[in-house]
C-alpha positions as CSV (number, residue, x, y, z in Angstrom):
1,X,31.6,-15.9,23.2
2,X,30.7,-19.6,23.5
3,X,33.1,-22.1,21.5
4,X,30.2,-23.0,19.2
5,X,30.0,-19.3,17.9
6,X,33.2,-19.2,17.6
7,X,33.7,-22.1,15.5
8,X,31.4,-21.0,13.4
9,X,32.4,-17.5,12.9
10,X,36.5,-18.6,12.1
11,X,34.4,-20.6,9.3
12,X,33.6,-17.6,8.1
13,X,36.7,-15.4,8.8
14,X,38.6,-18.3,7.8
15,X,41.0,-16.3,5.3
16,X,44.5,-15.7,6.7
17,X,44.2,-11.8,6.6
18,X,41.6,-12.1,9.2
19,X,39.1,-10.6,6.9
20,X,36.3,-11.7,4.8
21,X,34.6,-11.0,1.2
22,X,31.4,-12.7,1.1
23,X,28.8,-11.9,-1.3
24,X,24.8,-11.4,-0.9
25,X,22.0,-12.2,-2.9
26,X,19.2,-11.5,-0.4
27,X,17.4,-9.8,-2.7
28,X,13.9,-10.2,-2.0
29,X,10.6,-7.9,-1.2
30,X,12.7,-4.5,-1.9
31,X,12.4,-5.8,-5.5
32,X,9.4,-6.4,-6.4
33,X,9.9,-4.3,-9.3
34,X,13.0,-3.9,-11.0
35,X,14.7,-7.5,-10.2
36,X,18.5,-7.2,-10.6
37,X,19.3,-9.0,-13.7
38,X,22.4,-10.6,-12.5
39,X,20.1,-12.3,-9.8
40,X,17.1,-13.3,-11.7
41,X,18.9,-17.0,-12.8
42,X,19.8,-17.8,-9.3
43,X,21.5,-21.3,-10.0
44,X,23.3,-19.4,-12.8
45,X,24.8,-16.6,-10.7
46,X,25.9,-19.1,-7.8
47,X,27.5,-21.4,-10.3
48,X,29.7,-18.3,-11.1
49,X,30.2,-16.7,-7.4
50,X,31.1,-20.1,-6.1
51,X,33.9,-20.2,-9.0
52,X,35.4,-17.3,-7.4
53,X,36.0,-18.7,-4.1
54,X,34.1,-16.1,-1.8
55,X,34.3,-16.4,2.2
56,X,30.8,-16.9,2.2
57,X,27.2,-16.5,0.5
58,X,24.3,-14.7,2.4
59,X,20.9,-15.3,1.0
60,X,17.0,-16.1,2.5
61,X,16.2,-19.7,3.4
62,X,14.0,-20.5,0.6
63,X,16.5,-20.0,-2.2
64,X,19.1,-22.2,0.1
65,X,16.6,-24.6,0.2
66,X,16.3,-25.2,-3.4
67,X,19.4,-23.8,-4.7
68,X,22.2,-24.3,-2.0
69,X,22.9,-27.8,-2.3
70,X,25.2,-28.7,-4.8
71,X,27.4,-26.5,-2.9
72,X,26.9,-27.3,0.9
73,X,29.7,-27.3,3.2
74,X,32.1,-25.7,0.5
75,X,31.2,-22.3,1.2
76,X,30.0,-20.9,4.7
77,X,26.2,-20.6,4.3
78,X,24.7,-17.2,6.2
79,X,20.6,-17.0,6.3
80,X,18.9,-13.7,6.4
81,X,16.3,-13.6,8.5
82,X,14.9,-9.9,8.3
83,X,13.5,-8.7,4.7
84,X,11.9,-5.0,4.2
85,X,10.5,-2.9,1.7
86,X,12.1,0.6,1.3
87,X,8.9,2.5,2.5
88,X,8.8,-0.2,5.6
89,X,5.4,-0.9,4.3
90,X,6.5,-4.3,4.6
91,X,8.9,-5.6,7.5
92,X,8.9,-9.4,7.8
93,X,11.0,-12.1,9.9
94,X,11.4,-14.9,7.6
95,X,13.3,-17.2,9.7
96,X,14.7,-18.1,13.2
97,X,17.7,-19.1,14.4
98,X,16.8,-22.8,15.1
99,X,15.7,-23.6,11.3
100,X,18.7,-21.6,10.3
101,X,20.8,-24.2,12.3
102,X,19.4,-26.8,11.0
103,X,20.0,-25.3,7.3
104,X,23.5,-26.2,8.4
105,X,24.1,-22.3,8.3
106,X,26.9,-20.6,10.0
107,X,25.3,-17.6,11.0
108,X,22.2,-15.5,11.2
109,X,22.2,-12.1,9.4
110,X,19.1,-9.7,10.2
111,X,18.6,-6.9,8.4
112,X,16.9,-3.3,10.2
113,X,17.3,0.2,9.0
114,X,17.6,3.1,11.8
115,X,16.2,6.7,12.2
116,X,13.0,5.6,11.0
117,X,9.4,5.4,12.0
118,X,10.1,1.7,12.5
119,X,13.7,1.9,14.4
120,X,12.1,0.8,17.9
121,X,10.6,-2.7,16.1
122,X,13.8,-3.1,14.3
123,X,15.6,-2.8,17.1
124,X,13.5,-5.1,19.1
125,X,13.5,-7.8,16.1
126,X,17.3,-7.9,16.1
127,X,17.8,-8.2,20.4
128,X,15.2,-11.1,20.4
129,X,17.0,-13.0,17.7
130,X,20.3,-12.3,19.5
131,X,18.6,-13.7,22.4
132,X,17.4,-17.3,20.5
133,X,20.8,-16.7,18.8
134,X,22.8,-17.1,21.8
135,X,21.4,-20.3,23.1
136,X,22.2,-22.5,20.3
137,X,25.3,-21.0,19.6
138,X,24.5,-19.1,16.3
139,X,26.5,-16.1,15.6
140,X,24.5,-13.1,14.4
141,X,25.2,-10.9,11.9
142,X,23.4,-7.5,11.7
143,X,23.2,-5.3,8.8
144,X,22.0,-1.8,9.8
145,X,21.1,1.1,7.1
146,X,20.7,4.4,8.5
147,X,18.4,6.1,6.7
148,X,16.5,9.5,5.5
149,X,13.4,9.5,5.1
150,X,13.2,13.6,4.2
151,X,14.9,12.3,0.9
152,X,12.9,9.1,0.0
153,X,14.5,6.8,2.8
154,X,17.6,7.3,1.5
155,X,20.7,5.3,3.1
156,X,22.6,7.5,4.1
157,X,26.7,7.8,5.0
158,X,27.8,10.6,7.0
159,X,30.3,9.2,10.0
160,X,27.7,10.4,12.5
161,X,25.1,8.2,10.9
162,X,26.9,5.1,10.8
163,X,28.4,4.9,14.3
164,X,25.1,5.3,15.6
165,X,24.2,2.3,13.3
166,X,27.0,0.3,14.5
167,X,26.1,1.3,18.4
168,X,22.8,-0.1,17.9
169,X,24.1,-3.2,16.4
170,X,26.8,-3.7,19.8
171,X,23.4,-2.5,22.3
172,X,20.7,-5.4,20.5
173,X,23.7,-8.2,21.1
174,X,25.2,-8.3,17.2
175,X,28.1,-10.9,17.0
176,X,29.2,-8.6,14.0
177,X,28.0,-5.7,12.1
178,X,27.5,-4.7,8.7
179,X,27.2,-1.0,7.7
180,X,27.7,1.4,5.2
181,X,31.0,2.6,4.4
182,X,31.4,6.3,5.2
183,X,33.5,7.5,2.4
184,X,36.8,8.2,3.9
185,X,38.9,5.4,6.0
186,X,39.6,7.9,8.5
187,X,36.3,7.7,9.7
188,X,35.5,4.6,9.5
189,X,38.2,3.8,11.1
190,X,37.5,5.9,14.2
191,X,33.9,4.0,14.2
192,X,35.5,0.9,14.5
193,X,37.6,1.7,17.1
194,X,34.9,2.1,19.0
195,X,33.3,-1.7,18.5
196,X,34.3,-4.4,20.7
197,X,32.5,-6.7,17.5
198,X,33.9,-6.7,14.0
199,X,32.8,-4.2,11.4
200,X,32.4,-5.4,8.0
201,X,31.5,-2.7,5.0
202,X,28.4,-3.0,3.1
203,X,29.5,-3.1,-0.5
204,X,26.7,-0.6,-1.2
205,X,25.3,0.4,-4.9
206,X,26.8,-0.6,-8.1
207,X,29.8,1.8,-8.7
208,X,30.5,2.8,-12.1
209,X,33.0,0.1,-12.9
210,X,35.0,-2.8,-11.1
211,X,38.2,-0.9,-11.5
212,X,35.8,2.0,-9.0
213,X,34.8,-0.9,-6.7
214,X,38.3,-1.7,-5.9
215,X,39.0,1.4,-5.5
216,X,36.7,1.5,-2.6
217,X,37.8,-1.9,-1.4
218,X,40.7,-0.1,-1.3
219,X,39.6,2.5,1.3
220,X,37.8,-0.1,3.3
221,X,40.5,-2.5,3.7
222,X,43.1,0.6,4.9
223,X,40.4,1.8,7.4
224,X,40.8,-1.7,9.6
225,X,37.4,-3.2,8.7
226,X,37.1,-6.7,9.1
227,X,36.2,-6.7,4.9
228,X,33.5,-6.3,2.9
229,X,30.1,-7.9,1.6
230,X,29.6,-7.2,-2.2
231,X,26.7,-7.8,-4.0
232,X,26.0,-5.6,-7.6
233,X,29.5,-4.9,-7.8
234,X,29.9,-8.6,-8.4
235,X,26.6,-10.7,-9.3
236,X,26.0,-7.2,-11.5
237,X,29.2,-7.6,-13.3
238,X,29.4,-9.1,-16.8
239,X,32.1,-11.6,-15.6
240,X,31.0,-11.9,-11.9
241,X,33.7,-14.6,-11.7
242,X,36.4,-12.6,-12.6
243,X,35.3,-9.9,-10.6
244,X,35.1,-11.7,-7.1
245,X,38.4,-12.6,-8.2
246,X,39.9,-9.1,-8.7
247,X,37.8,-7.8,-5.1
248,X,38.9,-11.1,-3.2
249,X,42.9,-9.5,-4.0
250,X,42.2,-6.3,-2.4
251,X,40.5,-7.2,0.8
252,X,42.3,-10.4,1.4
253,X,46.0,-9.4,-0.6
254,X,45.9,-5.9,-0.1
255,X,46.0,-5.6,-4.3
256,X,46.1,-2.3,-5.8
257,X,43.3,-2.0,-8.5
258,X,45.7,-2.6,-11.3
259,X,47.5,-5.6,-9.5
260,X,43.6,-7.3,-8.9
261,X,42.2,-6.8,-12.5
262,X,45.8,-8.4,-13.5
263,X,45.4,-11.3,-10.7
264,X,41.9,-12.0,-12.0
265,X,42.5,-12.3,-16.0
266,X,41.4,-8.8,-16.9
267,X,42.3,-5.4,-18.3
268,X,43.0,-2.6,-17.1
């Protein structure tokens, strides 16, 4: 790896532990009905993430544009490039790695689901932005989402599933990948021993409460993954503040649930 991707990923991986909890809001043509409330005041909802100190913020370059500045160069800025519907009726590039760089970003994330109809262009999408990636230094994040389509395109879990998500991500030239968590840190933990690139855990759908979440930051954080992006399980929280708080002391402290919700100001 070339020293200007690496400066740019210990930006991001800048926490002592070695791991990171960064948040998303790259919430964009999958919701074109049904907008997550805790995302539909943008400004709002980063006024509150940035309060709880996450490693870094991942959203599309059009809301970074107009909403990113008052906190530029605080927080490690990742632009997703990649935005899809669920049916892949839509797949769309909506940016490339040189206006990402001069966004002042410190990475590139792509988005691609695998096992369907559309794998081969997804696959193709993320190797050529590796590719324009590599030359300007620009670390590339990929978040991969196997899924079935027998049961609505579905994303699915099963340890099979994901380490064929994550060997697609190492193949197409991935500086680090994002998938699913499998359930059981046994497992993931076998998948990552297989990666020569960090594995980060997608925070996946809102659990039924935060004390739930950090129960599976828990799992993630024992099964060696390099942390966690959250995104409902924090921006979907009535105090998201709070609550990227009590998840930053699991992944980055090694909190027990109780321990977090104490750390952060909250009950039990």
């Amino acid at each position: 790896m070339d020293l200007a991707k690496q400066i740019r990923l210990n930006r991001i991986f800048s926490h002592p532990s070695g791991r990171v909890c960064s948040v998303a809001i790259d919430h964009y043509i999958g919701y074109q009905k049904g907008l997550p409330k805790g995302l539909i005041n943008v400004p709002k909802a980063l006024r509150q993430l940035v309060a709880g100190k996450p490693d870094a913020v991942t959203m599309l370059k059009g809301m970074a544009k107009s909403a990113w500045g008052p906190y530029a160069g605080s927080v490690p800025l990742i632009i997703q490039a990649v935005t899809f519907t669920a049916d892949e009726r839509v797949i769309e590039n909506a940016a490339n790695p040189e206006e990402v760089l001069r966004l002042g970003a410190d990475a590139i994330a792509v988005s691609l689901g695998v096992y369907g109809p559309n794998e081969g262009k997804f696959l193709s999408l993320l190797t050529k932005m590796s590719e324009q990636a590599d030359r300007i230094g620009l670390p590339v994040i990929a978040h991969i989402y196997p899924r079935d389509f027998s049961k609505g395109a579905a994303v699915v879990h099963d340890p099979e599933s994901i380490m064929w998500a994550v060997r697609c991500g190492i193949e197409s030239g991935a500086d680090v990948i994002k998938v699913p968590f499998t359930g059981d840190a046994k497992s993931y933990r076998d998948i990552i021993a297989t990666s020569p690139v960090p594995i980060v855990a997608a925070g996946g759908p809102k659990c039924e409460d935060l004390r739930a979440a950090l129960e599976l930051m828990v799992k993630i954080v024992d099964s060696g993954a390099r942390g966690a992006t959250v995104g409902r399980n924090v921006w979907g929280s009535p105090d998201p503040t709070r609550a990227l708080i009590a998840l930053r002391g699991v992944i980055h402290d090694k909190l027990k649930p109780e321990a977090a919700l104490k750390a952060a100001g909250m009950k039990n």
